[in-house]
N, CA, C and O atoms as a DFTB+ gen file, in Angstrom:
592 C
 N C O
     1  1      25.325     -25.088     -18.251
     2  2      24.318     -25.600     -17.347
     3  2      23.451     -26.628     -18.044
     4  3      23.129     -27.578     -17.330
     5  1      22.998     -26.638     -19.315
     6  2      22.851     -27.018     -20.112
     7  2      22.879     -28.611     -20.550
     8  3      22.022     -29.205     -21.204
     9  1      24.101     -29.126     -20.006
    10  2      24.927     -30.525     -20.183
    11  2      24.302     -31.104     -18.591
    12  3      23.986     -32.288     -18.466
    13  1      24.192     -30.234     -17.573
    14  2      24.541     -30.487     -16.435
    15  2      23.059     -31.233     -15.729
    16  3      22.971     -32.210     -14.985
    17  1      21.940     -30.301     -16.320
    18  2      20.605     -30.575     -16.064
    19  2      19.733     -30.830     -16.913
    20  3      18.547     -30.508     -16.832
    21  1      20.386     -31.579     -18.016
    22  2      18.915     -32.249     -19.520
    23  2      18.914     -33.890     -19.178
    24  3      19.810     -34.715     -19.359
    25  1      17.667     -34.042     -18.655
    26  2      17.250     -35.008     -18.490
    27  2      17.228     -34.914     -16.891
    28  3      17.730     -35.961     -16.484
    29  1      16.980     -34.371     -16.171
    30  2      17.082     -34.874     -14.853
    31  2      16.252     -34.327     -14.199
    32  3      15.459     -33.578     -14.768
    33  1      16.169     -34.574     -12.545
    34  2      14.841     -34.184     -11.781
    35  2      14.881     -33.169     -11.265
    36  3      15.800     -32.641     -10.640
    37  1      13.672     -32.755     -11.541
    38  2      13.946     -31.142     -10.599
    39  2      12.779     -31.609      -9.393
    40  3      11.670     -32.112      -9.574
    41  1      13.386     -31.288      -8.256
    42  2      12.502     -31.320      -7.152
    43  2      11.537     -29.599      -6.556
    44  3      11.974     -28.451      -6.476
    45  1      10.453     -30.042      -6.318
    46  2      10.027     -29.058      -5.840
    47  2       8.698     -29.012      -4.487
    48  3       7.522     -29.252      -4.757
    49  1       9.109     -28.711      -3.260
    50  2       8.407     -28.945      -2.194
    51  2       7.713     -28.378      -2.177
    52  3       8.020     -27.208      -1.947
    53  1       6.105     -28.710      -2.414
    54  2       4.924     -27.741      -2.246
    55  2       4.638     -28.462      -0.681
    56  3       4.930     -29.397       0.064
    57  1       3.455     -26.657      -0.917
    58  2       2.702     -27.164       0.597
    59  2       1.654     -25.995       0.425
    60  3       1.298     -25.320       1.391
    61  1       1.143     -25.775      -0.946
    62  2       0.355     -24.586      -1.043
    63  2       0.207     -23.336      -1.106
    64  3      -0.863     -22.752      -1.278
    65  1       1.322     -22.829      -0.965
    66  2       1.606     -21.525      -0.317
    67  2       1.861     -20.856      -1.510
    68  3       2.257     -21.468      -2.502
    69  1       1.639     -19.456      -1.503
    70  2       1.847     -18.666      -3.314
    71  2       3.452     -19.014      -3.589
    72  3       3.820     -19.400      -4.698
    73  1       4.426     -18.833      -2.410
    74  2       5.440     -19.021      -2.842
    75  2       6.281     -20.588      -3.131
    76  3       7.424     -20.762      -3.553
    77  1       5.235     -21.610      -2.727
    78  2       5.599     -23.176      -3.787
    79  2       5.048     -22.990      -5.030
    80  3       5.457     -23.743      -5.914
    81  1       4.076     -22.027      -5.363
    82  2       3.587     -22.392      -6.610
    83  2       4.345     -21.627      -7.577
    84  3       4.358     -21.999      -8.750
    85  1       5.235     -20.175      -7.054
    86  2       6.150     -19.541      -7.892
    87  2       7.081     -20.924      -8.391
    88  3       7.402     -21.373      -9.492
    89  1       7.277     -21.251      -7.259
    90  2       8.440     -22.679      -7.481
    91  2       8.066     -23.465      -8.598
    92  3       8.772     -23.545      -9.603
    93  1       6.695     -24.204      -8.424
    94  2       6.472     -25.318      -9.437
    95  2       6.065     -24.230     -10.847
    96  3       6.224     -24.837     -11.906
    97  1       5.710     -23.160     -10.985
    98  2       5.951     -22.706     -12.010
    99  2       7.644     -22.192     -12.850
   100  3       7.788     -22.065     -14.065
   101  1       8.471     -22.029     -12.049
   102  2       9.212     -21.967     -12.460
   103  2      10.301     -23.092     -12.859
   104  3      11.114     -23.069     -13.783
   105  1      10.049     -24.163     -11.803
   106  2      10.480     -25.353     -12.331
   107  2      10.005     -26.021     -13.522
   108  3      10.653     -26.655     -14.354
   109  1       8.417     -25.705     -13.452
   110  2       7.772     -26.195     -14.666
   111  2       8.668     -25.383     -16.152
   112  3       8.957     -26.135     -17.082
   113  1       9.006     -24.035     -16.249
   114  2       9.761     -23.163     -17.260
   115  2      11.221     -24.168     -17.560
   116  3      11.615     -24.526     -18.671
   117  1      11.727     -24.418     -16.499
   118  2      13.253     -24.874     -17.033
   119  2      12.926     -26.641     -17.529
   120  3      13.613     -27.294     -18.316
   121  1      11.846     -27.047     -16.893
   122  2      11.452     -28.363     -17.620
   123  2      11.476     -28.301     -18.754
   124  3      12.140     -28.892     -19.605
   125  1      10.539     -27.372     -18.802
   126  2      10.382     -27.423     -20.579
   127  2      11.847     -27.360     -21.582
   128  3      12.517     -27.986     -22.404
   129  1      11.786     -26.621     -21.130
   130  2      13.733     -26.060     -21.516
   131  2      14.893     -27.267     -22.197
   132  3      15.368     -27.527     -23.303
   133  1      15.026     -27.967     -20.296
   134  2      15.638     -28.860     -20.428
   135  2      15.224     -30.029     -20.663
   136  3      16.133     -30.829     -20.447
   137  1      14.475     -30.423     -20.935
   138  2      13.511     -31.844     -21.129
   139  2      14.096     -32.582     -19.677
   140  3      14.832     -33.565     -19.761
   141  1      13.832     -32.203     -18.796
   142  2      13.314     -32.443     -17.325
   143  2      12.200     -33.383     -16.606
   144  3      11.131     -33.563     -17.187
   145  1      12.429     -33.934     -15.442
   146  2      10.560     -34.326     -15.262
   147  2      10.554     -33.925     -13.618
   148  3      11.218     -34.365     -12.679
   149  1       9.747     -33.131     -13.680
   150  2       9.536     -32.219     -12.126
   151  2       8.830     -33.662     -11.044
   152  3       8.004     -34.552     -11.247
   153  1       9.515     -33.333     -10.120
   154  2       8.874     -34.328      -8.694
   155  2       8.034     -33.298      -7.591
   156  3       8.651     -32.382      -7.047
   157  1       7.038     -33.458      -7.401
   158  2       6.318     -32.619      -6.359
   159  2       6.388     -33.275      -5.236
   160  3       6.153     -34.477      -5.356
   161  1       6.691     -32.811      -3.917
   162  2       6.881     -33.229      -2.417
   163  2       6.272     -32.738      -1.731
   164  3       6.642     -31.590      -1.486
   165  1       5.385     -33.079      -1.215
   166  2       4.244     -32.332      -0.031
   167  2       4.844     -33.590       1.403
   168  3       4.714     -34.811       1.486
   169  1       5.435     -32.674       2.247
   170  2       5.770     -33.196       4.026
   171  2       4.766     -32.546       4.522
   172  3       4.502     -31.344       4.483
   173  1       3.824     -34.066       5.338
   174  2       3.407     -33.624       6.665
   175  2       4.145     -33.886       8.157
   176  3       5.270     -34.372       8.035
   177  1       3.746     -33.669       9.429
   178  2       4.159     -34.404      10.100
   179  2       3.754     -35.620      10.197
   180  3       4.540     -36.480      10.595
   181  1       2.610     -35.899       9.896
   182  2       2.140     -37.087      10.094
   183  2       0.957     -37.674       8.901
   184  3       0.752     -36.765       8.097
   185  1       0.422     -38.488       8.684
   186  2      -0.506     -39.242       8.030
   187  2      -1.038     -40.196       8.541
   188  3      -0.977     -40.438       9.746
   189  1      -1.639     -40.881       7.700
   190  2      -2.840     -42.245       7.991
   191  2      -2.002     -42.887       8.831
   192  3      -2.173     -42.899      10.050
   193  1      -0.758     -43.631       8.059
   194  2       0.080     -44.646       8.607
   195  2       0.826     -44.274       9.782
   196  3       1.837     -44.920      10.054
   197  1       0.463     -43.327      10.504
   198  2       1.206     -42.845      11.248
   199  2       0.664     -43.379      12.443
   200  3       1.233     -43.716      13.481
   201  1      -0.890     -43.407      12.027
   202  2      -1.502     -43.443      13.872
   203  2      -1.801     -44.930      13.168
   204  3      -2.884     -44.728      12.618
   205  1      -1.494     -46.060      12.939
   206  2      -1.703     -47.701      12.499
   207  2      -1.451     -48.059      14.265
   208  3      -0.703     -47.634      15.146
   209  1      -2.499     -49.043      14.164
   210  2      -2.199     -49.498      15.383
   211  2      -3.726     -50.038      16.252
   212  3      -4.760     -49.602      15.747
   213  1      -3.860     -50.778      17.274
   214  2      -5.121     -51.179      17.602
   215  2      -5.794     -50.061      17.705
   216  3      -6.877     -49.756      17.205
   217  1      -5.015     -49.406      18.456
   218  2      -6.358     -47.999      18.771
   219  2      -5.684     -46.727      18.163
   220  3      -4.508     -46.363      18.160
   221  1      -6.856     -46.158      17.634
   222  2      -6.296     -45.174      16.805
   223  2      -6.042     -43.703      18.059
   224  3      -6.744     -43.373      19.015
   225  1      -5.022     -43.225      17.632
   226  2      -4.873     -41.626      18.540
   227  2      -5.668     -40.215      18.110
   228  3      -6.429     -39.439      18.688
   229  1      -5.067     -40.312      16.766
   230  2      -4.955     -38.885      15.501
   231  2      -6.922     -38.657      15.489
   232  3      -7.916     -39.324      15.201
   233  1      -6.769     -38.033      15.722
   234  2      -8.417     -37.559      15.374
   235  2      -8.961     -37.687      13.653
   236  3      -8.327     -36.961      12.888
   237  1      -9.769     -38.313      13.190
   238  2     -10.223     -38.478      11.670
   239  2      -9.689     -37.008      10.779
   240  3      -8.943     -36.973       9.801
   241  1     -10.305     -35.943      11.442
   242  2     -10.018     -34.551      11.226
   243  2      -8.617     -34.472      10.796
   244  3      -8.306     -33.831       9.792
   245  1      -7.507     -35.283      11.729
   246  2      -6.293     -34.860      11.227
   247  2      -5.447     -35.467      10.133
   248  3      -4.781     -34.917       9.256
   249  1      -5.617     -36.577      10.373
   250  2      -4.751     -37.935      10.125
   251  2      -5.596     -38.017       8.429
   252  3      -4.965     -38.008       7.372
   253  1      -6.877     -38.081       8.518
   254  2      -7.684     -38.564       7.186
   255  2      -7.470     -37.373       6.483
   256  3      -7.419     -37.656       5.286
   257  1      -7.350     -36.415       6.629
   258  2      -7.046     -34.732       5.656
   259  2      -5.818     -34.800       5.018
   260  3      -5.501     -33.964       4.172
   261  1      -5.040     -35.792       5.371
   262  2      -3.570     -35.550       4.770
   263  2      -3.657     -35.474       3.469
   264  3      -3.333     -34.531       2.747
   265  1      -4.270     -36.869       3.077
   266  2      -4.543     -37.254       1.525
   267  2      -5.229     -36.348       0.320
   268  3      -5.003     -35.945      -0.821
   269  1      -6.150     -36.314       1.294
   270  2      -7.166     -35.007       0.171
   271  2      -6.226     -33.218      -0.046
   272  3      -6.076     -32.284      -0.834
   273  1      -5.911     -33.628       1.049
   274  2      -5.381     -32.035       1.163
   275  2      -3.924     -32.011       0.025
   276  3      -3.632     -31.117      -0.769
   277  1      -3.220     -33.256       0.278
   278  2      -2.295     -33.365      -1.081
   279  2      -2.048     -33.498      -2.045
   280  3      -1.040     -33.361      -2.737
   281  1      -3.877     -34.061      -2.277
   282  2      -3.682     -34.374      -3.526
   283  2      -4.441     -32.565      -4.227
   284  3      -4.113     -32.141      -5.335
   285  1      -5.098     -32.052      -3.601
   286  2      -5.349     -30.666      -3.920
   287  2      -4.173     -29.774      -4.569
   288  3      -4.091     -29.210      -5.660
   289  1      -2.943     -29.905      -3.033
   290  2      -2.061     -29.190      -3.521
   291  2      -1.134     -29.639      -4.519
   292  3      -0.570     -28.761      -5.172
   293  1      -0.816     -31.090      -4.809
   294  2      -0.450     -31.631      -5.989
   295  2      -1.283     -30.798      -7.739
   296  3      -0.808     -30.576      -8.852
   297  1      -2.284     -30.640      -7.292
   298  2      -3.363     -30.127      -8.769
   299  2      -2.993     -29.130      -9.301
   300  3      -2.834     -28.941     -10.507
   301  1      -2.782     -28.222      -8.196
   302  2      -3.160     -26.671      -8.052
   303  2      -1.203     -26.626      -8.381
   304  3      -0.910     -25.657      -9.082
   305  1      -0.113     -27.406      -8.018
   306  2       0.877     -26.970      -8.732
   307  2       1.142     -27.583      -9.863
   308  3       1.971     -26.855     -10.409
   309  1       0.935     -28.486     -10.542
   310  2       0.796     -29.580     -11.901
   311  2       0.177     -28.636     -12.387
   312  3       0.880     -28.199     -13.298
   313  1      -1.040     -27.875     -12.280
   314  2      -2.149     -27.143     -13.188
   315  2      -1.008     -25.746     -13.817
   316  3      -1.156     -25.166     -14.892
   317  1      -0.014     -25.500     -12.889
   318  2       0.952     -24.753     -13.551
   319  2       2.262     -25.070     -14.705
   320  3       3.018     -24.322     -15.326
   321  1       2.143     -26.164     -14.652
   322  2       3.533     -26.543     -15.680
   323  2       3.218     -26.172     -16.758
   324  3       2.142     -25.612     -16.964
   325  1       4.183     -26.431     -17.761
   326  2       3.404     -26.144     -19.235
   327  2       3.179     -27.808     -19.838
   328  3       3.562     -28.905     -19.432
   329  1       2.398     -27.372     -20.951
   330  2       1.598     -29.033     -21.254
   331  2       3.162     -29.744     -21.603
   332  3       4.148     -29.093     -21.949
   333  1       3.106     -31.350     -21.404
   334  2       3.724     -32.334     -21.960
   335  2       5.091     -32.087     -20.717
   336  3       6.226     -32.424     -21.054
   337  1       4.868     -31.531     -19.414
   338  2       6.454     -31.634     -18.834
   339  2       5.873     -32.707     -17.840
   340  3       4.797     -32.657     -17.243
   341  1       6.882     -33.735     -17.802
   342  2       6.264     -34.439     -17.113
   343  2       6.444     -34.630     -15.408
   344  3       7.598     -34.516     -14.996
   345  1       5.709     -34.822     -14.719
   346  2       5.774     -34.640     -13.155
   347  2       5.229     -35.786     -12.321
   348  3       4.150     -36.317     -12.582
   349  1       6.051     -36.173     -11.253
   350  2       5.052     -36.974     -10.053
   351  2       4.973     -36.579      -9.061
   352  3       5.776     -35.689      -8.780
   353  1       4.203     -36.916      -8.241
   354  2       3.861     -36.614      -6.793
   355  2       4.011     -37.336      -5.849
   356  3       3.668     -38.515      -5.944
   357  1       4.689     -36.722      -4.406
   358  2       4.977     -37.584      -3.521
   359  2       4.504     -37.030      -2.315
   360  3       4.320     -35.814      -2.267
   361  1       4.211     -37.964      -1.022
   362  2       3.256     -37.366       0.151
   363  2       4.525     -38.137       0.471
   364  3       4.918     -39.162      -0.085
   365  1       5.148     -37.411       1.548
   366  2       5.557     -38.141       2.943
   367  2       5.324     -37.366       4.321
   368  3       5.064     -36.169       4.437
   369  1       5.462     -38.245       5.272
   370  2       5.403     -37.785       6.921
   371  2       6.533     -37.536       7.852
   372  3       7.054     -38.520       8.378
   373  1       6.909     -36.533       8.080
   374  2       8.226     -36.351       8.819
   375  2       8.259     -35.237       8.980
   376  3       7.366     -34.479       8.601
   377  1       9.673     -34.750       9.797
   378  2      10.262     -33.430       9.779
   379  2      10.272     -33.086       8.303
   380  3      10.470     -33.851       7.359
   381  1       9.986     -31.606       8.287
   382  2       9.809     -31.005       6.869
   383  2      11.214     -31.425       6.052
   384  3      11.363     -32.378       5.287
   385  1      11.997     -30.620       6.373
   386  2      13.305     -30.312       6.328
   387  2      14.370     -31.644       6.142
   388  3      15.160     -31.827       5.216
   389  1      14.207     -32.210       6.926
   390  2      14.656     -33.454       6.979
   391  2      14.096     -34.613       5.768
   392  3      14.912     -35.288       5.140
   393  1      13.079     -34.696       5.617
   394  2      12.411     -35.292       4.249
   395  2      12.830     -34.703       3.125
   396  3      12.931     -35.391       2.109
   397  1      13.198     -33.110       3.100
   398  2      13.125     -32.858       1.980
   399  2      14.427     -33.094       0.767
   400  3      14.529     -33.151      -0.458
   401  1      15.421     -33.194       2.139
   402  2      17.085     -33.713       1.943
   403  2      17.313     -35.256       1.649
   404  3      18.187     -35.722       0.918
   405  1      16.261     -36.023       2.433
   406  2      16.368     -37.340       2.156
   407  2      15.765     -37.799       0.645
   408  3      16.234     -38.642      -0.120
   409  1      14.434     -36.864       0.461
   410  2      14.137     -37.599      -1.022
   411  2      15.618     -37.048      -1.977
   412  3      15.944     -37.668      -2.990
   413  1      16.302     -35.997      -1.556
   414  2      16.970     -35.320      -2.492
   415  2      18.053     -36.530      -2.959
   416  3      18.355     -36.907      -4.091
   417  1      18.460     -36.934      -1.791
   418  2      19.287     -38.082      -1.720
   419  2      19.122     -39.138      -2.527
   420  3      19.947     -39.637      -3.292
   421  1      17.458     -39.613      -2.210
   422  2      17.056     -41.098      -2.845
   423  2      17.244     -40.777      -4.595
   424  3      17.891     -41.537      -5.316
   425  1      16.747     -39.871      -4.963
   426  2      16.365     -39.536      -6.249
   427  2      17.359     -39.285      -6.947
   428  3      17.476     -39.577      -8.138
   429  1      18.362     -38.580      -6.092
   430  2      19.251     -37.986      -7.136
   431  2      18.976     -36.232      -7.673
   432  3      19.471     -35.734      -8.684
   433  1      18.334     -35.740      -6.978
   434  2      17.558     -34.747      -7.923
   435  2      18.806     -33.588      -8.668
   436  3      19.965     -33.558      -8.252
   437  1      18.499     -33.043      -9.363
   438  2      19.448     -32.277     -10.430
   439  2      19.675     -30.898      -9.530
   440  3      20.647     -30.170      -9.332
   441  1      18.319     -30.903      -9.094
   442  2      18.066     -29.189      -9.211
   443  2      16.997     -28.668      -8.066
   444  3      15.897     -28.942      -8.546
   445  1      16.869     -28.264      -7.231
   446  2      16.000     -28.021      -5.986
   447  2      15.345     -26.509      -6.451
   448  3      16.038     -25.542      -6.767
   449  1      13.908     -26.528      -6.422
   450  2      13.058     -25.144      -6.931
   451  2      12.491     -24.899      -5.277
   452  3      11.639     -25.690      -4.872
   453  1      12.866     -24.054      -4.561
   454  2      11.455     -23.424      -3.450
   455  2      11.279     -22.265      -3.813
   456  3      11.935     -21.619      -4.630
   457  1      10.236     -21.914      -3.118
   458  2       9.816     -20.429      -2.797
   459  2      10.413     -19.788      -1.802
   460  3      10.430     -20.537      -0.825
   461  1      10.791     -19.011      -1.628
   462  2      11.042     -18.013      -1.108
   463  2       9.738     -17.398      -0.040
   464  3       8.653     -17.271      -0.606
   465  1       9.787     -17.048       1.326
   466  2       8.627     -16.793       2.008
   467  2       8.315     -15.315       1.602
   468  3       7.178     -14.929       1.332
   469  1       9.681     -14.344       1.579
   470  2       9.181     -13.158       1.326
   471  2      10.141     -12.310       0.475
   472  3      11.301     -12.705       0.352
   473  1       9.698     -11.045      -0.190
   474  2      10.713     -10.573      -1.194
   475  2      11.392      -9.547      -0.867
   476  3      10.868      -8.434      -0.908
   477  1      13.279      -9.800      -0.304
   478  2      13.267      -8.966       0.928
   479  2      15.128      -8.910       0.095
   480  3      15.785      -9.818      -0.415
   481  1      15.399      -7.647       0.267
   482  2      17.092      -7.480       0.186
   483  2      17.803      -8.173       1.287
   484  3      18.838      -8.753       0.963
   485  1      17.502      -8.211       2.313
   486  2      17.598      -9.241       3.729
   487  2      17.588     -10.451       3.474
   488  3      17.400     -11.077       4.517
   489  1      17.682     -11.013       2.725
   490  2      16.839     -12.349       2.059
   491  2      17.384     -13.857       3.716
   492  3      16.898     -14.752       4.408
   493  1      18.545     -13.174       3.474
   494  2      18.982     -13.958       4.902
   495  2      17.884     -14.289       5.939
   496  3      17.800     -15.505       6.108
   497  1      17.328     -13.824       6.418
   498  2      16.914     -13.532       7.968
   499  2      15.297     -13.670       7.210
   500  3      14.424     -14.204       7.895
   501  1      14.979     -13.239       5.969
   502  2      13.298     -13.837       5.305
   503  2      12.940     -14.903       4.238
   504  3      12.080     -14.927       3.358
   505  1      14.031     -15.896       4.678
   506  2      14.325     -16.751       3.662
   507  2      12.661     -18.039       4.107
   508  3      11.671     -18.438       3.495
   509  1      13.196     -18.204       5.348
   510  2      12.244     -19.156       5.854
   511  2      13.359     -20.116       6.501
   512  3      14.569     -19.967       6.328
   513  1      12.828     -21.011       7.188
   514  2      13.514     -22.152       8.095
   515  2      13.769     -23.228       7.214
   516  3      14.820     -23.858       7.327
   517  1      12.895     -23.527       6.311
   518  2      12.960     -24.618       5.054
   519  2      14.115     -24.374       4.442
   520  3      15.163     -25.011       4.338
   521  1      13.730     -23.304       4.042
   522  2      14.501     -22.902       2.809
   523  2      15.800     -22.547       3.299
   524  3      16.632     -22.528       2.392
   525  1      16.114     -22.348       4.087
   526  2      17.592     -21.972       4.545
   527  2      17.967     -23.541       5.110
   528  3      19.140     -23.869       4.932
   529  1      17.373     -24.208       5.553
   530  2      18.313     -25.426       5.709
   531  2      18.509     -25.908       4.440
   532  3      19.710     -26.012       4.189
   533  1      17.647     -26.305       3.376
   534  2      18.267     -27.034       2.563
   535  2      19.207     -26.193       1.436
   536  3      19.773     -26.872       0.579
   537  1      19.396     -24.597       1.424
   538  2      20.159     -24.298       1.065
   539  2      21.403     -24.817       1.711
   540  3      22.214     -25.541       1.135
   541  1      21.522     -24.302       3.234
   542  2      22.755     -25.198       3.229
   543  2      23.082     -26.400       3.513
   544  3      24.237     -26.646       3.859
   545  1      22.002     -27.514       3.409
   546  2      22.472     -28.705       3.482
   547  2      22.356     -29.228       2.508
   548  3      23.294     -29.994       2.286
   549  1      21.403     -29.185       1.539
   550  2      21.136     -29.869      -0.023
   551  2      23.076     -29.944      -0.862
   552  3      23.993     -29.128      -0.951
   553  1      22.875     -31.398      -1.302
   554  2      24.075     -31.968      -1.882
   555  2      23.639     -31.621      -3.665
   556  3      23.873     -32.390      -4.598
   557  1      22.961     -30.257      -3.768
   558  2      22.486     -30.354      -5.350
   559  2      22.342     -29.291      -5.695
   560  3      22.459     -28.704      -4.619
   561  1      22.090     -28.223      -6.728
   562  2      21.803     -27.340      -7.198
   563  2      20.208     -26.726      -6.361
   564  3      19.138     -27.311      -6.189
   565  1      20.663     -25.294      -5.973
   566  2      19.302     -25.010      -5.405
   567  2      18.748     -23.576      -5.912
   568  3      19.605     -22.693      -5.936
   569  1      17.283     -23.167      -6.371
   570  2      17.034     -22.473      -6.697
   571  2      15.808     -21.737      -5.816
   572  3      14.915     -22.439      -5.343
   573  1      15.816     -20.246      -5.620
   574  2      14.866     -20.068      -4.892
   575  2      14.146     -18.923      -5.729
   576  3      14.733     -18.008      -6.307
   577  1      12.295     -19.205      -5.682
   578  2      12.026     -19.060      -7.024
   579  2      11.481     -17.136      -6.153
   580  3      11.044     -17.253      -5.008
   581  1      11.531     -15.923      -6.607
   582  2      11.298     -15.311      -5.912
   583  2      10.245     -14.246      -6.513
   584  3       9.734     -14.781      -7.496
   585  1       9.883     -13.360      -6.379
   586  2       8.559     -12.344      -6.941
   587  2       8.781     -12.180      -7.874
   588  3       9.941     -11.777      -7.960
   589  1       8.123     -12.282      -9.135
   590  2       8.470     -11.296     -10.123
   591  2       7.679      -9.974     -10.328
   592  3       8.031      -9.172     -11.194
């Protein structure tokens, strides 16, 4: 595995939740490992650029929160890596699911880290909607990071 993933990206879709941050911590572990550089992905449906246009729709409340709110959850999973792994951050607007396959695409990524919603022998049926599509649609290595 070794040959397969030194040097390359590990993706990992936050959105705040305890179980993205199992993720970016555990992605942050095999970074280190493999001399890796973790990508953080926060999908909304929408953002600033979304409501562009003469008259605005999106209420300030919604549309203006995107930013702050990502760059929070960007902190709060970076604040988990271990020192010197290196990471960037990305905001996009779309279907969750659908974004999360397309950056997989653009990038190339090595290695896909989520969370897991819940810690279940069932894992099928409590995987989550995310997480079960890009298990089976992701063209890459996928890991789902789960309780310890």
């Amino acid at each position: 595995m070794k040959a397969c993933l030194e040097h390359a990206r590990i993706l990992v879709p936050v959105d705040g939740s305890a179980g993205a941050l199992r993720a970016a911590r555990t992605a942050g572990v095999i970074a280190s490992v493999m001399h890796c550089t973790v990508d953080f992905l926060y999908v909304t449906p929408f953002d600033e650029s979304t409501d562009e246009g003469d008259v605005a729709w999106l209420p300030e409340s919604v549309a203006g929160s995107t930013a702050e709110e990502s760059q929070e959850i960007f902190s709060a999973a970076a604040a988990l890596l271990p020192e010197g792994v290196p990471h960037s951050s990305y905001h996009r607007a779309g279907a969750v699911t659908e974004e999360i396959l397309r950056f997989i695409d653009e990038t190339e990524s090595g290695l896909v880290v989520l969370g897991g919603r819940k810690a279940s022998r069932v894992s099928g049926i409590l995987l989550g909607s995310v997480t079960q599509a890009v298990l089976e649609h992701a063209q890459t290595r996928v890991l789902v990071a789960g309780r310890t």
